[in-house]
BATOR-53765 format. One record per residue (C-alpha): residue number from 1; residue in one letter; x, y, z. Coordinates in nm, 4 decimals, always signed. Each point is the difference from the previous one (the first is absolute). Example, Ala and Ser with C-alpha at 12.3 -4.5 7.8 and 13.67 -1.06 7.14 Angstrom:
<lumnus>
   tormi   kolba         xx         yy         zz
       1       A    +1.2300    -0.4500    +0.7800
       2       S    +0.1370    +0.3440    -0.0660
</lumnus>
This chain:
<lumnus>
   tormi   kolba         xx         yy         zz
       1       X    -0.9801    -0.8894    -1.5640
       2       X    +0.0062    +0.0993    +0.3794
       3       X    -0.2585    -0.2658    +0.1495
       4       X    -0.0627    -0.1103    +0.4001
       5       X    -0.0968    -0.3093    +0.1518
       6       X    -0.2948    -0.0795    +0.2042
       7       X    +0.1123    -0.2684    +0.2034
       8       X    +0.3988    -0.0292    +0.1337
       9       X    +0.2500    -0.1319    -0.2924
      10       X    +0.2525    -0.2337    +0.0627
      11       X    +0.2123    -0.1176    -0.2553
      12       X    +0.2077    -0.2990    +0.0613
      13       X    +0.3097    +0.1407    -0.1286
      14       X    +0.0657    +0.2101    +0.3111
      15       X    -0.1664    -0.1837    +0.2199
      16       X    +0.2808    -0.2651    -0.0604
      17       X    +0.2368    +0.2742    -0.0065
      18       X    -0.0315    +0.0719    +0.3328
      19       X    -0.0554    -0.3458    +0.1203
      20       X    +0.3984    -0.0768    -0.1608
      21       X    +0.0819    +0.2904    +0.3095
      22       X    -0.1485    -0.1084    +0.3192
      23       X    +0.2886    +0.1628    +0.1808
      24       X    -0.1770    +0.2804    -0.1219
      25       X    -0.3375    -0.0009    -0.0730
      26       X    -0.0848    -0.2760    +0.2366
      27       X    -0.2183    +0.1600    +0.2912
      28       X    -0.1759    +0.1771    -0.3002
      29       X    -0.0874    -0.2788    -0.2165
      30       X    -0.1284    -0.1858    +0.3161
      31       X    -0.2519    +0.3248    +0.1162
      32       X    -0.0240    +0.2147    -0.3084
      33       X    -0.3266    +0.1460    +0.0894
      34       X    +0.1941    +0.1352    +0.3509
      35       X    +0.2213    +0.2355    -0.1780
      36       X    -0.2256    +0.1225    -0.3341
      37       X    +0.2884    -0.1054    -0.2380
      38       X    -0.1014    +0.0551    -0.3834
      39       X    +0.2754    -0.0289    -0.2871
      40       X    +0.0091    +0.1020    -0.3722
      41       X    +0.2618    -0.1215    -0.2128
      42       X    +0.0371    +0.0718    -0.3590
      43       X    +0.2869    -0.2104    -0.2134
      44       X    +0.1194    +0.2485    -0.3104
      45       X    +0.1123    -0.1933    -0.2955
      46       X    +0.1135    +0.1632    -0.3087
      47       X    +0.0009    -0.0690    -0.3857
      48       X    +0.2627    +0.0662    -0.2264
      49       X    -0.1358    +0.3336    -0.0807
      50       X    +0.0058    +0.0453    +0.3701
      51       X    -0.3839    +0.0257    +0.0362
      52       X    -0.1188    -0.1275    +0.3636
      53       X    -0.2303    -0.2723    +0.0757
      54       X    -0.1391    -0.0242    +0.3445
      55       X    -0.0552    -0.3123    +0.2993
      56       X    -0.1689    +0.1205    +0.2590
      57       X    -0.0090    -0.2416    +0.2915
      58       X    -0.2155    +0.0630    +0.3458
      59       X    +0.0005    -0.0861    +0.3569
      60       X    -0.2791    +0.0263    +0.2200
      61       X    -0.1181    +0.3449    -0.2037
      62       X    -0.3788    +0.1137    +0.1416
      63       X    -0.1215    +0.3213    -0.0826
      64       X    -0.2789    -0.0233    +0.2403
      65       X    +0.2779    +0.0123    +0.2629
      66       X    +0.1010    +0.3287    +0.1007
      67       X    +0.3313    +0.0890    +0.1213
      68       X    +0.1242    +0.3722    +0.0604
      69       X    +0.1829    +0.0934    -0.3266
      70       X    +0.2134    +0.2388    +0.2319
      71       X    +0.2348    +0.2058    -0.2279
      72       X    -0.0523    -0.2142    -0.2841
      73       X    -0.2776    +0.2606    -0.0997
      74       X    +0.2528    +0.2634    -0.1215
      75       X    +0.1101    -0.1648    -0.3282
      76       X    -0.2846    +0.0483    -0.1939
      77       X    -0.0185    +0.3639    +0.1771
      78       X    +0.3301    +0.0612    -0.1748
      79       X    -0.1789    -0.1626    -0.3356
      80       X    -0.2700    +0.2183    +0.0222
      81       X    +0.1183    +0.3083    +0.0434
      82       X    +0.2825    -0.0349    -0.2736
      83       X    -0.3109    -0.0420    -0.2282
      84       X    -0.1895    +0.2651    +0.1027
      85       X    +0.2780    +0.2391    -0.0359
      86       X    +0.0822    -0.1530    -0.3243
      87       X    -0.4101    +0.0165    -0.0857
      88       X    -0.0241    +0.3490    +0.1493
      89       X    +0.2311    +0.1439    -0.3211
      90       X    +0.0688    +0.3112    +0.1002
      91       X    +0.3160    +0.1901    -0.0907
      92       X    +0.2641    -0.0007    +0.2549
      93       X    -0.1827    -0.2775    +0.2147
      94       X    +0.2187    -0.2934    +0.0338
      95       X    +0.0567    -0.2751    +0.3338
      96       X    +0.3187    +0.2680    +0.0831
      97       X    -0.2155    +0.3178    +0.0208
      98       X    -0.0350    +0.1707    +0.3447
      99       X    -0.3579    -0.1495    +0.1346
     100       X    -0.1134    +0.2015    +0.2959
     101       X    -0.2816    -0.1185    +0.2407
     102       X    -0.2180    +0.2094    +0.1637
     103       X    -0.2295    -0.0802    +0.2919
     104       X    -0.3650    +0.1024    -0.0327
     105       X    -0.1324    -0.1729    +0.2771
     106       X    +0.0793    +0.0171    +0.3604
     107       X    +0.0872    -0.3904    +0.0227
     108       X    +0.2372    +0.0833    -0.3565
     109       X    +0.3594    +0.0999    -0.0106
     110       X    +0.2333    +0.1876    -0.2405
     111       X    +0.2847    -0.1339    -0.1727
     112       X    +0.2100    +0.3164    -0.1250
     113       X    +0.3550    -0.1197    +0.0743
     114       X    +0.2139    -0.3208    +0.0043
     115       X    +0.3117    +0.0285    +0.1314
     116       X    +0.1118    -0.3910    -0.1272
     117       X    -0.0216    +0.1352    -0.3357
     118       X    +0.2691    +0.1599    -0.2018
     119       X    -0.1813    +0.3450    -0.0540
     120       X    -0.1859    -0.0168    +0.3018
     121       X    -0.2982    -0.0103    -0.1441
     122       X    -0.2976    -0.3109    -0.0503
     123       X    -0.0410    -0.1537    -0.3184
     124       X    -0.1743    -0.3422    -0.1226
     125       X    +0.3252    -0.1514    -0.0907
     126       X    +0.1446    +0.0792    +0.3384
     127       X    -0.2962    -0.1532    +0.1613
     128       X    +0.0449    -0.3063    -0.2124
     129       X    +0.3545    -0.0032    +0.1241
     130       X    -0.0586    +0.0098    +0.3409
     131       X    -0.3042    -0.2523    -0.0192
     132       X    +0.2421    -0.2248    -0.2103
     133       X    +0.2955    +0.0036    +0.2058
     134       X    -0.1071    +0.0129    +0.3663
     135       X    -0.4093    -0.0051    -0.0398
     136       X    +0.0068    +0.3426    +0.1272
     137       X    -0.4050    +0.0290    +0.1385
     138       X    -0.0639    +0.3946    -0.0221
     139       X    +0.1266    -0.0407    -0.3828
     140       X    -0.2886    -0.2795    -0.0473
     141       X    -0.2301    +0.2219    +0.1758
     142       X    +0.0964    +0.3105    -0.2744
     143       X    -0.0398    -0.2258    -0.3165
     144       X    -0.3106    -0.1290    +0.1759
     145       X    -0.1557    +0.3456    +0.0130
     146       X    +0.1317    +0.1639    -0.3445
     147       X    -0.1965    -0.3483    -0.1351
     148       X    -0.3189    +0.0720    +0.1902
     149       X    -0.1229    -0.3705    +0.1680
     150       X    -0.2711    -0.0378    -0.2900
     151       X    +0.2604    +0.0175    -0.2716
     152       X    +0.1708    -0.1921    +0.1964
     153       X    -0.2315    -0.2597    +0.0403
     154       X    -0.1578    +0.0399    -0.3555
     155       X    +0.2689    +0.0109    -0.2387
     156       X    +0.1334    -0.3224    +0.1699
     157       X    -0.2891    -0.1992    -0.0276
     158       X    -0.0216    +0.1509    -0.3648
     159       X    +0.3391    -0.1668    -0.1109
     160       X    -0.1656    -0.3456    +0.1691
     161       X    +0.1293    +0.0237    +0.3704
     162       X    -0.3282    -0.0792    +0.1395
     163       X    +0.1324    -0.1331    +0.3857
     164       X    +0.1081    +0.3909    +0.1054
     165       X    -0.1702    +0.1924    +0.2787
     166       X    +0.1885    +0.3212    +0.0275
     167       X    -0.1003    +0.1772    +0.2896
     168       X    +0.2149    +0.2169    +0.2074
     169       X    +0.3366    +0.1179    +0.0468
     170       X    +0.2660    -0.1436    +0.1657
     171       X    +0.1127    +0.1157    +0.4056
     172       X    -0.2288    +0.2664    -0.0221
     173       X    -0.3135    -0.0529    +0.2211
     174       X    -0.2681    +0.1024    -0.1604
     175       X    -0.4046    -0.1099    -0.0685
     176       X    -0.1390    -0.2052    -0.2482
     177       X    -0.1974    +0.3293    -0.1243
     178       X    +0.3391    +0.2320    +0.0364
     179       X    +0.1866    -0.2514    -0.2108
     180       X    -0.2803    +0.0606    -0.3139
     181       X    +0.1587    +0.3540    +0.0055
     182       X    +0.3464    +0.0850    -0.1207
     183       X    +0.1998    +0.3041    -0.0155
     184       X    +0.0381    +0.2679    -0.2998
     185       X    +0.3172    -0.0524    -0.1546
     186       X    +0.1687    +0.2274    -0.2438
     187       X    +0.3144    -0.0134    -0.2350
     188       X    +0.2340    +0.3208    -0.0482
     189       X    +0.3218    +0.0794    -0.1175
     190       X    +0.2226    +0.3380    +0.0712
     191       X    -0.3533    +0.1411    +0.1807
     192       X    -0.2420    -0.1098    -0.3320
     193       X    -0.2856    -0.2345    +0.0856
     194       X    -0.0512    -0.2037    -0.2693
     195       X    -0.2559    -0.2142    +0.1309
     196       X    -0.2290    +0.0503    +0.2553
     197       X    -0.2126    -0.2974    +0.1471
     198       X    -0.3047    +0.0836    +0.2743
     199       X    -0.0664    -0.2823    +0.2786
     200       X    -0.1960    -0.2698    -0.1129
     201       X    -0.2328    -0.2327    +0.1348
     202       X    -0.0627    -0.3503    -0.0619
     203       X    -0.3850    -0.0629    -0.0603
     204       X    +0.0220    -0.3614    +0.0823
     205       X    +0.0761    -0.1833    +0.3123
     206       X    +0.2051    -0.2764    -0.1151
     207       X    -0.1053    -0.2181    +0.2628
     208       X    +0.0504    -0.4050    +0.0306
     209       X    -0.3546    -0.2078    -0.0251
     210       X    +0.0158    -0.1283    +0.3676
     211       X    +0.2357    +0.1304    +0.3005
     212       X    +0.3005    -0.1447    +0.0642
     213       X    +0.1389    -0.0779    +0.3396
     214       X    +0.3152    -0.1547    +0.0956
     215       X    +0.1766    -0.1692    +0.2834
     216       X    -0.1140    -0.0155    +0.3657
     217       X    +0.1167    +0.3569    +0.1495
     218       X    +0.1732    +0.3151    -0.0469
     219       X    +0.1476    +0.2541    +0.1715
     220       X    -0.1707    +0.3496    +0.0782
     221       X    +0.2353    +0.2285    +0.1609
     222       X    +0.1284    -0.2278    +0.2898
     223       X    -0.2904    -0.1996    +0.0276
     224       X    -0.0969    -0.3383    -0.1654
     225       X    -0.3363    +0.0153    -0.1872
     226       X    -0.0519    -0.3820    -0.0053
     227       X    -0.2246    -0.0533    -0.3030
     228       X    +0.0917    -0.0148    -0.4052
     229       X    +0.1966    +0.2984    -0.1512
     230       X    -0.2091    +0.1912    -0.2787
     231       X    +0.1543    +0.0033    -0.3514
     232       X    -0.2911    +0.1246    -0.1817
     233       X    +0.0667    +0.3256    -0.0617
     234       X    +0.3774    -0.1225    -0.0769
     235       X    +0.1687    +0.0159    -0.3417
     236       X    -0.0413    -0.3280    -0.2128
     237       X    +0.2680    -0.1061    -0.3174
     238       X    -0.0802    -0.3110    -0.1155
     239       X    +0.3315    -0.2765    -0.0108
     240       X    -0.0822    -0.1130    -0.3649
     241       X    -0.0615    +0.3977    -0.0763
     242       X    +0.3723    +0.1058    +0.1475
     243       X    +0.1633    -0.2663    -0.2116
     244       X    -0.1907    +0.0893    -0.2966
     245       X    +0.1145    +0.3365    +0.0195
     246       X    +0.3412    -0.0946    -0.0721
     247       X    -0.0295    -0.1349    -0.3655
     248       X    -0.1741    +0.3367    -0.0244
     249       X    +0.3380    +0.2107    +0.1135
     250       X    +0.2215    -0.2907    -0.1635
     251       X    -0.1749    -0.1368    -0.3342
     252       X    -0.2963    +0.2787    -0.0612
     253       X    +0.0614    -0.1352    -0.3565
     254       X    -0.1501    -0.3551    +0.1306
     255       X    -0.3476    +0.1829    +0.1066
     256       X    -0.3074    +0.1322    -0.1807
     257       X    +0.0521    +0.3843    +0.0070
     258       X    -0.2982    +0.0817    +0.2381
     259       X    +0.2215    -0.2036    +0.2348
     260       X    +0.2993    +0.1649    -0.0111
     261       X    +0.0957    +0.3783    +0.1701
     262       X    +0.0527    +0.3002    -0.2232
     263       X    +0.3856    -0.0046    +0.0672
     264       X    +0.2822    +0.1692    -0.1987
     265       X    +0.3073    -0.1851    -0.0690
     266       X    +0.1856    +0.2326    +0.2354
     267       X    -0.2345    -0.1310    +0.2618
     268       X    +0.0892    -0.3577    -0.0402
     269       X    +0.3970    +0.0814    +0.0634
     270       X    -0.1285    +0.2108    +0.2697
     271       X    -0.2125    -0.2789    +0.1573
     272       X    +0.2533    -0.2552    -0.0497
     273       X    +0.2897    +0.2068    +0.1104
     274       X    -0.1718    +0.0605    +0.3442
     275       X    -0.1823    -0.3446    +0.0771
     276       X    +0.3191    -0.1733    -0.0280
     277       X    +0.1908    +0.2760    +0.1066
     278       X    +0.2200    -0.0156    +0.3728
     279       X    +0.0380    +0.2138    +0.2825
     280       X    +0.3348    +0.0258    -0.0195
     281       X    -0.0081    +0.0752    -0.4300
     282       X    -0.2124    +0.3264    +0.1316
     283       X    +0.1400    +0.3135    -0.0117
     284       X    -0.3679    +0.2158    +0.0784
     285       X    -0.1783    -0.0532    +0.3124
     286       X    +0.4074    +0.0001    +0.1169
     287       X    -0.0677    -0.1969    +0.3208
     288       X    -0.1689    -0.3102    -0.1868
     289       X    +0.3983    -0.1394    -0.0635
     290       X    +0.0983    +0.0397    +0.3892
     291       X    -0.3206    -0.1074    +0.1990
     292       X    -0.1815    -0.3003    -0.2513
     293       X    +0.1940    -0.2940    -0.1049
     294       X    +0.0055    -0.1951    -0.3358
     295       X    -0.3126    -0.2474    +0.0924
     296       X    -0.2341    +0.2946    +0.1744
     297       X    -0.2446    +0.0203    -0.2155
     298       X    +0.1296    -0.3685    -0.1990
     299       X    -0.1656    -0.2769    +0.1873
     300       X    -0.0358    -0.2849    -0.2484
     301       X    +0.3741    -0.2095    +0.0296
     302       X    +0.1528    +0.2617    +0.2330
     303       X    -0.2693    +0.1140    +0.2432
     304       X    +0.1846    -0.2294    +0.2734
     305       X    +0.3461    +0.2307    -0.0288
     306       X    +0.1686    +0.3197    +0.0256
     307       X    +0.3365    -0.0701    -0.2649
     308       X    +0.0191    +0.1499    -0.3471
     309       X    -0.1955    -0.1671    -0.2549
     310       X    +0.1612    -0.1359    -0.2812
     311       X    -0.0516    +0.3177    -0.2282
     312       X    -0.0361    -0.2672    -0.3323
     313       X    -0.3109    -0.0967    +0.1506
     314       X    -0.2598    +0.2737    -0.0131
     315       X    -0.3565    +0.0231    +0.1973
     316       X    -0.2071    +0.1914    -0.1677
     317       X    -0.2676    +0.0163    +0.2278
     318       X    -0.2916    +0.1499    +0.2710
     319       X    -0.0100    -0.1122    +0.3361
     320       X    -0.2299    +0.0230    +0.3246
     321       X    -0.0324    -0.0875    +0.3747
     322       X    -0.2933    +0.1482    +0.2271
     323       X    -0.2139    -0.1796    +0.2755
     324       X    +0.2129    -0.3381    -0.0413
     325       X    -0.0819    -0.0130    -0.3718
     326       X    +0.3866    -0.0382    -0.1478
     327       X    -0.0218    +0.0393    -0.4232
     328       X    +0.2765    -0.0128    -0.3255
     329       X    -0.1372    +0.0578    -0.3517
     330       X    +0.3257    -0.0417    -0.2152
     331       X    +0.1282    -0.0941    -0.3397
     332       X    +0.3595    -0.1508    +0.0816
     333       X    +0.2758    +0.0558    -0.2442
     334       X    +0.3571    -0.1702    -0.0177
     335       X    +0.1359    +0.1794    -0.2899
     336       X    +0.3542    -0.2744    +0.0267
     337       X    -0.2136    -0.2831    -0.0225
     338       X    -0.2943    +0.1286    -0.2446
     339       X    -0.2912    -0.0489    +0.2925
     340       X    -0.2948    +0.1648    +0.0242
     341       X    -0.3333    -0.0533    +0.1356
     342       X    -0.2905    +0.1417    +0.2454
     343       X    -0.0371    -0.0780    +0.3536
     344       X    -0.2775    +0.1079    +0.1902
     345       X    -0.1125    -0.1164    +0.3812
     346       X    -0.1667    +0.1082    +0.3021
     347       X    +0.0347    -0.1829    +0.3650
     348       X    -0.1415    +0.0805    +0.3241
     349       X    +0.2489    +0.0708    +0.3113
     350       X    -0.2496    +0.0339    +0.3054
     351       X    -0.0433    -0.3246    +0.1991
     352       X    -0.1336    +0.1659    +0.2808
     353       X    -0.2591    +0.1472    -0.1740
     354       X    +0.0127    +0.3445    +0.1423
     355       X    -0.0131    +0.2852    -0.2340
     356       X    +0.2458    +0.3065    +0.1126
     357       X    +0.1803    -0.1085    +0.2381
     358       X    +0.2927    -0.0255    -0.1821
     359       X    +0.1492    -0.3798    +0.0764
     360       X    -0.0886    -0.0584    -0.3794
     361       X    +0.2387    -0.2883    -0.1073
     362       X    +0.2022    +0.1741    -0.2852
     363       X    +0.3302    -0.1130    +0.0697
     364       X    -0.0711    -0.3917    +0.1325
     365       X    -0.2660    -0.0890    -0.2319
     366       X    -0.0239    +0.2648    -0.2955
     367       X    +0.3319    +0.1094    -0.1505
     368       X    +0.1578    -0.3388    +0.0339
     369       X    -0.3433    -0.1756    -0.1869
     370       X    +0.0693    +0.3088    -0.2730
     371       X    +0.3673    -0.0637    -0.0578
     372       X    -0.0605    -0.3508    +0.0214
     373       X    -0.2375    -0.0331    -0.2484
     374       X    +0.1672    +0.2153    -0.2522
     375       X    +0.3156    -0.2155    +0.0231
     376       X    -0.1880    -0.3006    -0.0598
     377       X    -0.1547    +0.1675    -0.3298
     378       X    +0.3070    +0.1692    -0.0630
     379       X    +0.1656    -0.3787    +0.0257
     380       X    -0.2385    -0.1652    -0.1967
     381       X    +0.0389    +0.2497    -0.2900
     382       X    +0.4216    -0.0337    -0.0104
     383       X    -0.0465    -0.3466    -0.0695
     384       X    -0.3201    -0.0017    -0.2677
     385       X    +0.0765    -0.0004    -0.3445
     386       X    -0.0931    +0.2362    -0.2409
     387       X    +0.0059    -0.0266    -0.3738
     388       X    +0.1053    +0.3720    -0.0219
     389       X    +0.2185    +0.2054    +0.2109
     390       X    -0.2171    +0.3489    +0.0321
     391       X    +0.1306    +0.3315    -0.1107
     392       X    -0.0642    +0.2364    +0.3526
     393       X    +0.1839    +0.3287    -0.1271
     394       X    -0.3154    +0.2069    +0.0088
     395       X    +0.0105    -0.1278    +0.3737
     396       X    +0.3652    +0.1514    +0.0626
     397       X    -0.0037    +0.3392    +0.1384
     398       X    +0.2376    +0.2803    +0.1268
     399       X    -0.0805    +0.0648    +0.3606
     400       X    +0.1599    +0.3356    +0.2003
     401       X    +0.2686    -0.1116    +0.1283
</lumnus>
């Protein structure tokens, strides 16, 4: 059952888990409300017939607290529109089928090329790709309008995901009431449309109950506009939704089938080929390998460095990191040891309080509090026992290259 809390959830299990690291987690434990921290954990245990059973442990989660989901919104984007196309069933309509985007409005634009894919052409699966591996924006923003933001908003909360506000697209400026519209996309193949979608419009606003303002300033331009930043009209994914999501993509079996997405098997190797995928393993967009290393987009244990991950530990996972707001939704997998288990957190990295000005506090507060924390999970699950050693082979995928 996906459920929320009213009031913030702390379990004593990681609250003393952190405690045991104060080289760590010190300066957060003694001002957690200062940098917005919320953590899920979930412990995996398996029976002999390698069935899971779940321990979900919380720190400090709130969902009356907002935080900016940043690019955490395009995984269930990539959810959704596997299952449309899959729900759509018409011949020749697959996620690798030429999707062309057309531009209807005069704040709209086209999407008839890609150059970062193999045949030059846009497709859902090479969106997914390039939100998976690099959390490419403009792909977000094309899965975001072939979904149409009611669908988007509806089918979510239909599956139980009731904390999601999505509203807009992603480094495209655009208004509240431009955002409700979203482009006419068709799919052809060797010059045969073979479906045609018109723009749609989302009848409902979506809107949070009261506004929500943050910090004490921003910046406008070059000038300071001393008074609270205004999130309202911002996107909203819920922490306890995000980390639900993943027993969806991982264990659908575990879930009521309203809850899960309409996914072919094909699209579970596909999803966990590319959310664990690395830039490097990439042979299409071409430049991923030279420009991103391992830990780009892999923020839980390696946020804080630039080596090569240890490729028998695999991070299947969706981060994000806008206005200060620095975010991991994972399920961790050490297929030497036999370790799995989900990892989701949010912290804040603005101590000045300013909104744009860009002295957010990634790399001295946020990516070392990321990697720390997973290696103090990570730590704790090497040396707990378990009863069974879990069979991961559905987990093990061929990547590119």
């Amino acid at each position: 059952m996906i459920s929320s809390f009213a009031q913030p959830a702390t379990d004593p299990f990681l609250q003393k888990l952190l405690e045991k690291n104060p080289e760590w987690f010190d300066s957060i434990l003694k001002n957690p409300k200062n940098y917005g921290v919320q953590i899920l954990y979930t412990k995996i245990d398996r029976n002999r017939k390698n069935e899971p059973k779940f321990t979900t442990y919380r720190y400090n989660v709130d969902r009356n607290a907002y935080f900016y989901p940043a690019s955490t919104v395009k995984l269930p984007a990539v959810l959704l529109a596997l299952e449309k196309l899959n729900q759509l069933k018409i011949p020749g309509v697959d996620k690798e089928t030429p999707m062309i985007t057309e531009a209807a409005r005069p704040e709209q634009t086209a999407a008839l090329t890609d150059t970062t894919a193999e045949n030059g052409l846009p497709s859902v699966a090479h969106y997914a790709r390039k939100i998976l591996l690099a959390s490419d924006n403009d792909a977000f923003n094309r899965l975001y309008e072939f979904i149409g933001q009611e669908d988007f908003n509806e089918r979510l909360r239909a599956k139980g995901y009731q904390d999601v506000r999505m509203r807009h697209r992603l480094e495209q400026p655009m208004s509240v009431e431009n955002n409700r519209y979203t482009n006419p996309v068709r799919f052809e193949k060797d010059g045969k449309v073979l479906y045609q979608q018109p723009m749609a419009y989302a009848q409902k606003t979506y809107a949070p109950e009261n506004p929500i303002r943050q910090g004490k300033g921003y910046m406008k331009g070059n000038t300071l506009v001393e008074e609270p930043f205004d999130f309202t009209d911002k996107n909203f994914f819920g922490l306890e939704n995000q980390h639900n999501m993943l027993r969806a993509i991982f264990f659908p079996e575990t879930l009521e089938p309203s809850q899960r997405f309409d996914l072919l098997p094909d699209d579970y190797t596909f999803l966990y080929r590319y959310m664990s995928q690395l830039p490097m393993e990439t042979s299409y967009p071409e430049h991923y390998s030279e420009d991103l290393h391992d830990s780009y987009v892999k923020f839980l244990m390696f946020g804080d460095s630039k080596k090569r991950m240890p490729r028998h530990i695999r991070m299947f996972n969706k981060v994000g990191d806008a206005y200060g707001y620095l975010l991991d939704n994972a399920y961790i997998v050490d297929f030497e040891r036999g370790i799995e288990f989900f990892l989701t957190a949010v912290i804040y990295c603005n101590q000045n309080q300013i909104f744009n000005d860009d002295t957010y506090d990634y790399e001295t507060v946020g990516f070392p509090f990321m990697a720390h924390l997973g290696k103090a999970v990570f730590e704790y699950e090497v040396s707990r026992k378990r009863r069974t050693r879990p069979d991961l082979s559905r987990f093990e995928v061929e990547y590119d290259k």
